[in-house]
C-alpha positions in Angstrom: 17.8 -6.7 -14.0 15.3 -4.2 -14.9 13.0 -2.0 -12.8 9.4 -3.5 -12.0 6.5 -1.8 -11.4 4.3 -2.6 -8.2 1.8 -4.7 -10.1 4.6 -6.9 -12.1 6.0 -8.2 -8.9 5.4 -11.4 -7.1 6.7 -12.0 -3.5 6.5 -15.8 -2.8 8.0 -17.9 -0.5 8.7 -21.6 -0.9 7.6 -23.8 2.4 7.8 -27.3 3.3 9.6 -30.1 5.2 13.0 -30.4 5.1 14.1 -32.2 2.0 11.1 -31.8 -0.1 13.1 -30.5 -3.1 12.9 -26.1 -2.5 16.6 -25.7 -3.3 15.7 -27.7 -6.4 12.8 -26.5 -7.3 14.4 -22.7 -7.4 16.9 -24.5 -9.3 14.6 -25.6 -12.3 12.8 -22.4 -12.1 15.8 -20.4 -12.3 17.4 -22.9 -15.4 13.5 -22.6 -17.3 13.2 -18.8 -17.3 16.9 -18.3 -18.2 18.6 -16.9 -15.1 21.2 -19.5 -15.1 22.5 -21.5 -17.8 23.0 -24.5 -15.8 21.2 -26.1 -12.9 23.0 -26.9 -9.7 22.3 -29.7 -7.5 22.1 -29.7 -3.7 24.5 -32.7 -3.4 26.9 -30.9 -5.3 26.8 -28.2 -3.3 26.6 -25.8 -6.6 22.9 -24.1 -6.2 22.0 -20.6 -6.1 20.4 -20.3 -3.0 22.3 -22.5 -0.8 25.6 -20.5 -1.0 26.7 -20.5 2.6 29.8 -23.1 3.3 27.3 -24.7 5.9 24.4 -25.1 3.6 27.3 -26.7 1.2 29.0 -28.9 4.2 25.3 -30.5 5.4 22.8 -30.6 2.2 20.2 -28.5 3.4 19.4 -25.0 3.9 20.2 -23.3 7.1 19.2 -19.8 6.1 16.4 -18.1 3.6 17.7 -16.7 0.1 16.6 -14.5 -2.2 16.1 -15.6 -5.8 14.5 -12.9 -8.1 13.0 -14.6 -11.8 11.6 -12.8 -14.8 8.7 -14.8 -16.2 5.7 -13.9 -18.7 6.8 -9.6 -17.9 6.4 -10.2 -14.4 9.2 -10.5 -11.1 9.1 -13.4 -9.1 11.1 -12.4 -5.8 11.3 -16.2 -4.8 12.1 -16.6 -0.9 13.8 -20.1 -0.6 13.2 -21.2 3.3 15.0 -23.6 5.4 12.7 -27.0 6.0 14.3 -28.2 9.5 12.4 -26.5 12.4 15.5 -25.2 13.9 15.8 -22.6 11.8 12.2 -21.2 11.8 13.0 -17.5 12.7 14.6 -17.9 8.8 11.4 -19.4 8.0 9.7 -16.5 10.0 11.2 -13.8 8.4 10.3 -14.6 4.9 6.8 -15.3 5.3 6.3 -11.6 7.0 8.0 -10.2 3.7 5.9 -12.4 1.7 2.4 -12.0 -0.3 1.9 -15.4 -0.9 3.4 -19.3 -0.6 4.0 -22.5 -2.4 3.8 -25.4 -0.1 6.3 -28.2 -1.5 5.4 -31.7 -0.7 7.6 -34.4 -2.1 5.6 -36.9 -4.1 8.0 -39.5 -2.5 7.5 -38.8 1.2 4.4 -37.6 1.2 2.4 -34.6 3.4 4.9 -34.4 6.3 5.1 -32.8 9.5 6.8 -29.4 7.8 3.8 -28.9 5.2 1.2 -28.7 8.0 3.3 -26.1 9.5 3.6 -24.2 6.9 -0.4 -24.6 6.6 -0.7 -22.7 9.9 2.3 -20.6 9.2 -0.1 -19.4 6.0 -2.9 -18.9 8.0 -1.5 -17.1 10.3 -0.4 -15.0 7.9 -3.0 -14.7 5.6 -1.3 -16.0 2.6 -2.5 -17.5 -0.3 -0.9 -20.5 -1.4 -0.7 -23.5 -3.8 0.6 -27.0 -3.1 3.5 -28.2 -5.7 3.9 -32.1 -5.7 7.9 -32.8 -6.5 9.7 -35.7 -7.6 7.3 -37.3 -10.1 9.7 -39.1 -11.8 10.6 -41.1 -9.3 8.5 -44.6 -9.5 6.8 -44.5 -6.1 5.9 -40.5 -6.0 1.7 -40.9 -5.6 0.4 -37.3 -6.9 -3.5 -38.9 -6.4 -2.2 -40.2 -2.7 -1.6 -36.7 -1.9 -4.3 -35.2 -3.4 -6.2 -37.6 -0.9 -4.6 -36.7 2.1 -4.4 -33.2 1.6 -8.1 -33.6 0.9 -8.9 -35.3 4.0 -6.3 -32.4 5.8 -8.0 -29.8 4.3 -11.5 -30.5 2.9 -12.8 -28.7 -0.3 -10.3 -26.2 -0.7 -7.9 -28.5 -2.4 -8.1 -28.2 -6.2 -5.5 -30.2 -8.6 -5.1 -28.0 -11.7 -2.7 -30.7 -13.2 -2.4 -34.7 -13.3 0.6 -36.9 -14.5 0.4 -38.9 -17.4 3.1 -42.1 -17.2 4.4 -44.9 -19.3 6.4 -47.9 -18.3 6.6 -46.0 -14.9 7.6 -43.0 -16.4 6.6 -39.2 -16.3 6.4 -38.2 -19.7 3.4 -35.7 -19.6 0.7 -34.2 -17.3 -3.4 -33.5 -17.9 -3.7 -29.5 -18.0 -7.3 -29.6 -16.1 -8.3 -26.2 -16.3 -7.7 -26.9 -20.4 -9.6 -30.4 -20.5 -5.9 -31.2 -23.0 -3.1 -33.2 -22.6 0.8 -32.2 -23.0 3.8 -34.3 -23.2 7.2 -33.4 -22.7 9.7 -33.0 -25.1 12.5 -30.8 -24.0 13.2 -28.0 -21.4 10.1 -25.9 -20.9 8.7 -27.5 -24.7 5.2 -29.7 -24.4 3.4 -30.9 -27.3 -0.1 -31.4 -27.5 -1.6 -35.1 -26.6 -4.6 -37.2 -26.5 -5.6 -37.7 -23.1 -5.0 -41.6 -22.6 -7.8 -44.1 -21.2 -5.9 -45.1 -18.1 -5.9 -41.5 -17.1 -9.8 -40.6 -17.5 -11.2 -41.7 -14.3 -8.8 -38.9 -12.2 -9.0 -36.4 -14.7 -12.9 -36.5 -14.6 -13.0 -36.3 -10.5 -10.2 -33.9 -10.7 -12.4 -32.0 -13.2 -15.6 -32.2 -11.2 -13.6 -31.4 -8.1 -12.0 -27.9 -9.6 -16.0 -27.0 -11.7 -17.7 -27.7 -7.7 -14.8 -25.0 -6.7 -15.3 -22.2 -9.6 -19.3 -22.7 -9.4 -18.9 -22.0 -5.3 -17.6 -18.4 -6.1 -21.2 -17.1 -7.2 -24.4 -17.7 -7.6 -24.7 -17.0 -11.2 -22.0 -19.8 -11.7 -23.7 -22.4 -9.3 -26.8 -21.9 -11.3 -25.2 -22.7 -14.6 -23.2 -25.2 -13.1 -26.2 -27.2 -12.3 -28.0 -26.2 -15.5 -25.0 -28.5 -16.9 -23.0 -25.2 -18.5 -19.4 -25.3 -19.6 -17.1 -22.7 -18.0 -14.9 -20.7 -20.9 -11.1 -21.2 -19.5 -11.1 -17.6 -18.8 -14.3 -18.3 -16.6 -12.1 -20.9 -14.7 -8.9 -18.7 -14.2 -10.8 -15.7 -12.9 -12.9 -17.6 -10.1 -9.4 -19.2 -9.4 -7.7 -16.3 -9.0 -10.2 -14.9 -7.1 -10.6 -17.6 -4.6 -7.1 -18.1 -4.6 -6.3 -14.7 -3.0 -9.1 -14.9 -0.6 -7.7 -18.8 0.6 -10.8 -20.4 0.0 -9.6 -22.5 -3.3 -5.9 -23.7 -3.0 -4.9 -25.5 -6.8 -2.5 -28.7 -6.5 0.5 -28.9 -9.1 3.1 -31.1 -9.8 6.6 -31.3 -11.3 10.0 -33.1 -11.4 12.5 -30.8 -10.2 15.8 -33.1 -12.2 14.3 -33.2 -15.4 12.5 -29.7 -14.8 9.3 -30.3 -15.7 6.7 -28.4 -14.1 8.8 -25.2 -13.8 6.9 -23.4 -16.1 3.5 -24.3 -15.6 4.1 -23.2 -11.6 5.5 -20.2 -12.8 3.0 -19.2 -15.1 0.7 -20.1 -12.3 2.3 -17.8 -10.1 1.7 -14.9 -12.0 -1.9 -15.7 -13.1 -3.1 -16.7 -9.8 -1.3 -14.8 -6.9 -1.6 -11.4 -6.1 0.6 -8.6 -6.7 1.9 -6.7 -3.7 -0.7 -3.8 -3.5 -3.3 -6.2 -2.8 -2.3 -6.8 0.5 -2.9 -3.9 3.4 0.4 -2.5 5.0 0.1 -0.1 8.1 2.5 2.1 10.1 2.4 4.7 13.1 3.7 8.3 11.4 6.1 8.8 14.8 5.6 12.4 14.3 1.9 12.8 14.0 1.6 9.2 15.9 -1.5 8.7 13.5 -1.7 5.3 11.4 0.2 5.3 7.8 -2.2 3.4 5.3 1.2 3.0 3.2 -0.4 -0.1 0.8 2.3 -0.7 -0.9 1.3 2.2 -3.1 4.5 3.8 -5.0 2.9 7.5 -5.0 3.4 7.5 -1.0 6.3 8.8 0.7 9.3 6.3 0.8 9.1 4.1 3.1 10.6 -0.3 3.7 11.1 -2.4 6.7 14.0 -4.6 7.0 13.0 -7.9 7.4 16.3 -9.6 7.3 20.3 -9.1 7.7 22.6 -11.0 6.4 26.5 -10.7 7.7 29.2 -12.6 5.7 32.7 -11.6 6.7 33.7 -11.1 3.0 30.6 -9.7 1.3 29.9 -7.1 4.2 26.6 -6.6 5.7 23.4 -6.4 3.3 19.8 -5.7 5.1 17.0 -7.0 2.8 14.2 -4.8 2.9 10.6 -4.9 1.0 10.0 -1.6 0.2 6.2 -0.4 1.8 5.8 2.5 -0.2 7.1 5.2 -2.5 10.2 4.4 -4.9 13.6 4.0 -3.4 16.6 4.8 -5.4 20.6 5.0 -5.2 21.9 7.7 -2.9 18.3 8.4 -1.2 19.4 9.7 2.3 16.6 7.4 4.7 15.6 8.2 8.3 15.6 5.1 11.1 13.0 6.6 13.1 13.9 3.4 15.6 17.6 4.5 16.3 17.0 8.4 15.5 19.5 8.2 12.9 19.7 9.5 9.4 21.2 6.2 6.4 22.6 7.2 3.3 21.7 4.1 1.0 24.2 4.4 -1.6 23.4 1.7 -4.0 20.5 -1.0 -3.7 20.5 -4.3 -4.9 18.6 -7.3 -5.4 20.0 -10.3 -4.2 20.8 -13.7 -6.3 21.0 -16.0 -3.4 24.9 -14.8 -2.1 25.2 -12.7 -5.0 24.5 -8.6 -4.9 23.3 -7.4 -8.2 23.2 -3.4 -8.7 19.6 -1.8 -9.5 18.9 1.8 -10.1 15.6 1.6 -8.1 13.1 -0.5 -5.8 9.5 -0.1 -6.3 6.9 -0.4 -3.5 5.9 -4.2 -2.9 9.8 -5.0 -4.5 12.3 -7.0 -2.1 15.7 -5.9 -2.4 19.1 -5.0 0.0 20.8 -2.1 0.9 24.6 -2.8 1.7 26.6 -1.3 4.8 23.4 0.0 6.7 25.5 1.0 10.1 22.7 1.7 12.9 20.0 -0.7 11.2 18.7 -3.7 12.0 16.3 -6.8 11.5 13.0 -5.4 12.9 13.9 -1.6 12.3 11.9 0.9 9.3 13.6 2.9 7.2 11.8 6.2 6.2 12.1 9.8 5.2 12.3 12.6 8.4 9.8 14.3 6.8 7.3 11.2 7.0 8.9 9.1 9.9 7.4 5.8 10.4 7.2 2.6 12.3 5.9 -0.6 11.1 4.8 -3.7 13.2 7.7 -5.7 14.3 7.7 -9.8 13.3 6.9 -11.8 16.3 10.1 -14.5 16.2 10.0 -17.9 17.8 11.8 -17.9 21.0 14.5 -19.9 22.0 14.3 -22.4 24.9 17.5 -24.5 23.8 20.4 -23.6 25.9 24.2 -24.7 26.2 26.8 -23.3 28.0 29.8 -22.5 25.7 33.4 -22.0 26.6 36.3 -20.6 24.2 39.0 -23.6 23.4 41.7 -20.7 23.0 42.6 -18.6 25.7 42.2 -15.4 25.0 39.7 -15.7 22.7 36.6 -14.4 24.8 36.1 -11.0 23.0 37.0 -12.6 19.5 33.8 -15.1 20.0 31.8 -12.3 21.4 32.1 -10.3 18.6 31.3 -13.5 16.1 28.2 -14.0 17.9 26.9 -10.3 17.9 27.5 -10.5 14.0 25.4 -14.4 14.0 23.2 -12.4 16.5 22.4 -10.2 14.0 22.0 -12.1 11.3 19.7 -14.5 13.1 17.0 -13.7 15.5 16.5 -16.4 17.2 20.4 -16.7 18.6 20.7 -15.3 21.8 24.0 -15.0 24.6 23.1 -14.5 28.1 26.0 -14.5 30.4 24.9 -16.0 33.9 26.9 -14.1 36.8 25.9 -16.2 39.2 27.0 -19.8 38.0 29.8 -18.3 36.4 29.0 -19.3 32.8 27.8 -17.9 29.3 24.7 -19.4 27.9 24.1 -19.7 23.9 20.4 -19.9 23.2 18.9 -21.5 19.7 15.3 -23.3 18.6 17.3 -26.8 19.2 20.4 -28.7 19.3 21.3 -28.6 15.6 20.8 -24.9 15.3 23.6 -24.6 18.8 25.9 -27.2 16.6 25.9 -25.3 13.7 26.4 -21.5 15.4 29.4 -23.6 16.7 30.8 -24.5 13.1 29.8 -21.0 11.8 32.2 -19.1 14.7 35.2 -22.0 13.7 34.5 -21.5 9.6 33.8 -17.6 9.7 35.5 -16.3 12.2 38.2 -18.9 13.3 37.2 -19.1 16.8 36.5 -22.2 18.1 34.2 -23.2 21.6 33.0 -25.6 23.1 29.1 -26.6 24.2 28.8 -28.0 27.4 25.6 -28.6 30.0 25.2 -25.3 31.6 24.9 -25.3 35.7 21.5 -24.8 37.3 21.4 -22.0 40.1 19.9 -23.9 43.0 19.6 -22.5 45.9 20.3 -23.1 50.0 17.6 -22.7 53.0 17.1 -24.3 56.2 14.2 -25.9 57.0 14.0 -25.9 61.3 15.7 -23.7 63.9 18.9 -23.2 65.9 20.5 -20.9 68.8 24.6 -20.5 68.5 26.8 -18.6 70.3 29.7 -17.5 68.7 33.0 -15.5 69.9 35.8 -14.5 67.7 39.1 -13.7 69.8 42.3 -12.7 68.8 45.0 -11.3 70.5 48.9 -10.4 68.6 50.2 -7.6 70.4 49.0 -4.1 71.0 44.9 -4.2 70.0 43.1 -7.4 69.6 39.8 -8.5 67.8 37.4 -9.2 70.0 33.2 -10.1 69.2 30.6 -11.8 70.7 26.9 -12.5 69.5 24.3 -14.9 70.2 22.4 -15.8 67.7 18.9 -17.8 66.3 18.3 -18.8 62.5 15.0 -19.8 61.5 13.0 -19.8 58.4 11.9 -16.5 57.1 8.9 -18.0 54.8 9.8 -15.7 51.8 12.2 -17.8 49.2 12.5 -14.5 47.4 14.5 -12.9 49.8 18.3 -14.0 51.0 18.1 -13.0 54.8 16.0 -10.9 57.1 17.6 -9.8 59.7 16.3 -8.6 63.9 18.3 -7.3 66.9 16.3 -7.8 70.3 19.6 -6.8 72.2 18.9 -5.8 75.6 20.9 -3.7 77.9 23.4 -2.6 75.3 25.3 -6.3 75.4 26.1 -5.5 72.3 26.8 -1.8 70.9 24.5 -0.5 68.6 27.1 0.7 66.6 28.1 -2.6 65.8 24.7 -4.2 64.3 25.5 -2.9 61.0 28.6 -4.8 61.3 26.4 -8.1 62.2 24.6 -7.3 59.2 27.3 -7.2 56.7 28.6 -10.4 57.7 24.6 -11.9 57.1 25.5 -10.4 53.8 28.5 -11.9 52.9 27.6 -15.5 54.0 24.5 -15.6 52.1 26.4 -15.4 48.8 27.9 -18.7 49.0 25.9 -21.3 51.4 27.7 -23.9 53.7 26.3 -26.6 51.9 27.1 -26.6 48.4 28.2 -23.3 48.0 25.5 -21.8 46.3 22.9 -18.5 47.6 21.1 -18.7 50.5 17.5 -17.5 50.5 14.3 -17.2 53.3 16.7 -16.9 56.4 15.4 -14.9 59.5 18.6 -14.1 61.8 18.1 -12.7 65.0 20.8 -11.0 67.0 19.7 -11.4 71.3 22.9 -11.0 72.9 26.4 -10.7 73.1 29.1 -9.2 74.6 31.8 -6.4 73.5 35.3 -5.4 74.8 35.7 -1.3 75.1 39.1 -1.5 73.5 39.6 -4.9 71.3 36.1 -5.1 70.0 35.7 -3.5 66.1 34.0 -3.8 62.9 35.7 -6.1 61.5 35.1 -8.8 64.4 31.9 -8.8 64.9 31.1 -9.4 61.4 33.9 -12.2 61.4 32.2 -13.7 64.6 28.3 -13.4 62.7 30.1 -15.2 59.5 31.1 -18.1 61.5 27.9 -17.9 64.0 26.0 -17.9 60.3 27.7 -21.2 59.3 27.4 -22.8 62.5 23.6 -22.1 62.9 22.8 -23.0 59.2 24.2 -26.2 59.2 22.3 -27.3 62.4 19.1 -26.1 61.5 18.4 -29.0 58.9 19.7 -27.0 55.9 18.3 -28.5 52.5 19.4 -27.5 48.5 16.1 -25.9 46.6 15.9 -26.4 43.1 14.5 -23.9 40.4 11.3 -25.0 39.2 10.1 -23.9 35.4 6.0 -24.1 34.4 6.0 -25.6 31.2 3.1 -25.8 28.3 3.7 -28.7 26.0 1.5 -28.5 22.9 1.1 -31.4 20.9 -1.4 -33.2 18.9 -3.9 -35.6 21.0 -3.0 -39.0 19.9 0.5 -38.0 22.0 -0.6 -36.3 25.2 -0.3 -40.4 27.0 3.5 -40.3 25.7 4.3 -36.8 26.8 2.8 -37.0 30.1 4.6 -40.2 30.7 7.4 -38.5 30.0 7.1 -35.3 31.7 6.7 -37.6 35.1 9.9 -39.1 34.4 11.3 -35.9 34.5 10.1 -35.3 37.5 7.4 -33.2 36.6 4.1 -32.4 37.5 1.1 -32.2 35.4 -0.9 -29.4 36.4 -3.9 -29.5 33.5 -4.5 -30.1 30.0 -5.9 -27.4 27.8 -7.8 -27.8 24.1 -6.3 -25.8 21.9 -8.3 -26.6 18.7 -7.2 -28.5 15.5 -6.8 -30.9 17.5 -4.3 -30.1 19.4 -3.9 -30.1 23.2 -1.7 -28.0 25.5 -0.1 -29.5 28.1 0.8 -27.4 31.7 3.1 -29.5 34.0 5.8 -27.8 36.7 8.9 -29.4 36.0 12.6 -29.2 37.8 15.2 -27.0 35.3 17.8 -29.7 35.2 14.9 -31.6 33.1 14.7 -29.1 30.5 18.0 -30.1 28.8 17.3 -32.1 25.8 13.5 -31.5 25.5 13.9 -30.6 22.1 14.9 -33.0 20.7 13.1 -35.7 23.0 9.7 -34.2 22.3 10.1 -33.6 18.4 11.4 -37.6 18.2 8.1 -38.3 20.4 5.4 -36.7 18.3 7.4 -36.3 14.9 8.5 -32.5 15.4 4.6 -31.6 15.7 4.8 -30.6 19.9 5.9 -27.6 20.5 7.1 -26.1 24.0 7.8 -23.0 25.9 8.8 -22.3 29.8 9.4 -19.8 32.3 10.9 -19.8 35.9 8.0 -20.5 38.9 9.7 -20.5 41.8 12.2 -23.1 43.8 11.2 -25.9 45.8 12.9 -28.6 47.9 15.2 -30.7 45.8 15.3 -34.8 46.7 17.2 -35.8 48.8 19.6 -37.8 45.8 19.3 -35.0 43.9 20.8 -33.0 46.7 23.3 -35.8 47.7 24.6 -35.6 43.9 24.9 -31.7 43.3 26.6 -31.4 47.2 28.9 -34.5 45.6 29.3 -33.0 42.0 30.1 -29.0 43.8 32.9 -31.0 46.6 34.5 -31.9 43.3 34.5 -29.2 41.6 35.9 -27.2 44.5 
């Protein structure tokens, strides 16, 4: 492939619901412009950019690819996105290397759930964007129903630049608006010029008026003519487009069949009319050494300088990191400085990537998206820069993952094998993450949902040939004591020669601080007990706190009080009076009304109005507690309830099924509070068994 300039690049990603036709539409885009010379189909498991033996397995994309077309002297660097929200760091990570989107809606299903995200997901990022209606051929595919509802979604910004022309239920041509002409298909990327029939007039003309009211909005001097009654030139038209386009305010409609191809060209040509080259966006650093800001701009004069937005690990292909280059020119054997691990990278060769496939280029522009192979102290997140000119750029702010499982290895002896598999998935994916939990004795895998946990799971068996297993992780509760007690407890023994011998006396009571296992006070009087033995006393507090009489978990916000006692001058040691304060310990605990206390996790629940009755129904059947409910705008409410830990598991999925995968939720650990007394009666059951 040759080298492009700054301003003959295009960086767009493809966003939309899972299933809306992406994979395809790279597909037909790739077959139009003559990349490939045959077009794969998803169900075949034969495209370009869904080359991982998962995406193949399942039918869907699981990760984002890179699909670089040459169209009209331009580069389209195409960033192909996963639609299912479990993989939205993927989704995450393309949009921040990104300069603008197409949002795919299938003319089938409709606007869906995944297309208003990737509405906000634009925003947010400041993209500009057009909508691209697939499957047209198919007989019930609406393009005016979604021109409607994206209308109503989104008001006046919505411009269709294209409408379909059908006989006998067929899609055999489209109105170019823009041209006032009609074009009917005759063969891969070939149209011939029609008449515009009578059946189509009355959308063209609203469609027409719709996209004039648009263009005359940019100025004054064009909302004068327009009323005057004027005719805009075509040229007239495209400019305001592309103008409005870049700044958001006009977003055109256009529509396509993926199968039959049709389309293709028209959104490619599109693409490079109306979306902005890299250089039009800003793109800021810190210079580490100066620690000034680095107006970098994507401007190929500057010192070299890319940020890697995304690594990709494949156990046969090696390690690529796919970097957009911020400024300067990078090129084979450039020696680069990673002023986040202080460590110098020697490049080698660069590529651009064809979905799975490296391909070798001389040299990377600024604004160009590309991979560097073998990269050994680099990763997602990290700059790459020269030591003269060391810089930093911003970091992408990732989902987080609340979806937890506890995994265990079905092979003995495979523990460091899987560990090393998930650092490699860890790195290739950033919103994977393995927490090992000392205290319940268990490792946690952490993913955006229950699909994503599934599927690391059939990556480690298919990769790396390590298989585990996913299980419902343990919940750390915790013990206290809820009244007082006075005990008195001597430990005697006597075998020959010196004996054990200790005596102490004893009262437990609450301490009022949950954070804290055990305070602990000596009121001895009259030396009944040795000073030199308290420490003794205390150790054995220490050691019985770990593991509680009652269920055998920590014990927290005990005050223990040593009064009295009594010692021996030759038997007494150590060792037995912290035996006799373990045993006093158990004795006093389970007397003073001990109870289990259960960790308790503040949770914000944001979901469209229409389901804030169904998720607060459901939050109380979890046990939870609604604390408030929060406007968020768009109409959107956030909802802040306490709710027990054990009721987190499965929240994923419950609350995407409940509002159609448009709540979202996040949580972090409050405090602990009393559990129930069933609750309590079915851990103490479930730990006696386990023991």
């Amino acid at each position: 492939m040759k080298v492009y300039r700054t301003d003959e690049i295009r960086n767009v990603v493809l966003l939309g619901h899972g299933g809306c036709g992406k994979t395809s539409l790279v597909e037909a885009m790739a077959y139009v412009s003559g990349a490939t010379n045959r077009m794969g189909k998803v169900a075949d498991g034969n495209t370009i950019s869904d080359f991982d033996k998962e995406e193949q397995k399942r039918g869907f994309s699981i990760g984002t690819s890179l699909v670089p077309i040459e169209w009209e002297k331009a580069k389209i660097n195409v960033l192909d996105t996963p639609g299912y929200f479990d993989f939205v760091g993927e989704v995450e990570e393309a949009v921040s290397a990104a300069d603008a989107a197409v949002i795919v809606v299938s003319g089938k299903a409709g606007v869906e759930v995944g297309a208003e995200k990737a509405w906000e997901l634009c925003d947010k990022y400041k993209l500009p964007r057009l909508v691209y209606v697939t499957e047209m051929d198919q007989d019930d595919a609406s393009f005016r129903q979604i021109v409607e509802d994206l209308t109503e979604k989104y008001g006046k910004a919505i411009a269709p630049c294209y409408t379909p022309i059908r006989e006998d239920q067929k899609f055999v041509g489209y109105i170019n608006i823009v041209k006032q002409a009609g074009r009917r298909f005759k063969d891969i990327a070939v149209r011939e010029e029609c008449e515009i029939p009578d059946y189509c007039m009355e959308y063209f003309e609203k469609y027409r008026e719709k996209l004039l009211e648009a263009v005359a909005e940019t100025s004054e001097e064009y909302m004068d003519r327009y009323f005057e009654g004027d005719e805009f030139s075509v040229e007239e038209i495209r400019s305001a487009l592309r103008s409005e386009v870049m700044n958001g305010s006009i977003v055109p409609v256009l529509m396509g069949s993926n199968l039959y191809t049709h389309g293709a060209s028209n959104l490619m040509s599109d693409i490079v009319r109306l979306f902005p080259s890299p250089d039009w966006r800003e793109c800021a650093g810190i210079n580490r050494k100066t620690n000034e800001i680095y107006e970098a701009n994507y401007d190929f004069a500057r010192s070299k300088s890319a940020y890697v937005f995304k690594t990709m690990v494949d156990p046969f292909i090696g390690k690529y990191s796919f970097i957009k280059v911020c400024s300067g020119v990078l090129k084979t054997n450039d020696v680069l400085y990673n002023a986040d691990t202080e460590s110098e990278e020697k490049v080698g060769k660069l590529y651009t990537m064809i979905g799975g496939k490296p391909e070798e280029v001389t040299e990377l522009f600024a604004g160009d998206i590309g991979a560097i192979a073998k990269l050994q102290a680099t990763k997602t997140g990290d700059t790459l820069s020269t030591k003269n000119v060391p810089l930093s750029y911003a970091k992408t702010q990732y989902s987080k993952p609340y979806t937890y499982m506890k995994y265990t290895c079905k092979n003995k002896g495979d523990e460091d094998k899987v560990s090393q598999a998930l650092q490699r998935i860890m790195a290739e994916d950033v919103t994977v993450k393995m927490v090992n939990d000392s205290e319940n004795r268990q490792t946690l895998l952490y993913g955006m949902g229950d699909q994503h946990l599934e599927i690391i799971a059939s990556k480690l068996a298919a990769r790396y040939k390590c298989e585990i297993n996913l299980e419902t992780p343990k919940v750390a509760f915790r013990e206290t004591l809820k009244k007082n007690s006075d005990v008195d407890t001597k430990y005697k023994k006597q075998s020959g020669g010196h004996g054990q011998y200790g005596h102490v006396k004893m009262r437990f009571e609450p301490s009022g601080d949950l954070e804290t296992p055990y305070v602990f006070e000596e009121c001895v009087v009259g030396g009944a007990v040795p000073k030199n033995y308290f420490p003794a006393v205390e150790k054995g507090l220490q050691e019985s706190v770990v593991k509680g009489p009652v269920a055998g978990y920590p014990v927290v916000g005990v005050k223990a009080t040593l009064y009295d006692g009594s010692y021996h001058p030759v038997d007494s040691s150590e060792m037995a009076f912290k035996t006799a304060t373990i045993q006093a310990f158990k004795k006093g605990f389970m007397e003073a009304a001990p109870v289990l206390l259960e960790p308790i996790a503040t949770m914000k629940v944001t979901v469209p109005d229409d389901y804030t009755g169904d998720v607060m129904g459901d939050l109380n059947k979890r046990r939870g507690r609604v604390l408030g409910m929060n406007p968020v705008g768009s109409g959107y409410t956030e909802i802040v309830a306490d709710v027990p830990m054990t009721a987190t598991f499965g929240y994923c999925t419950v609350l995407r099924s409940m509002t159609g995968g448009r709540g979202v939720y996040e949580y972090e650990f409050a405090r602990y509070e009393q559990a129930p007394a069933d609750v309590q009666e079915a851990e103490i059951a479930k730990r006696a068994a386990e023991e």
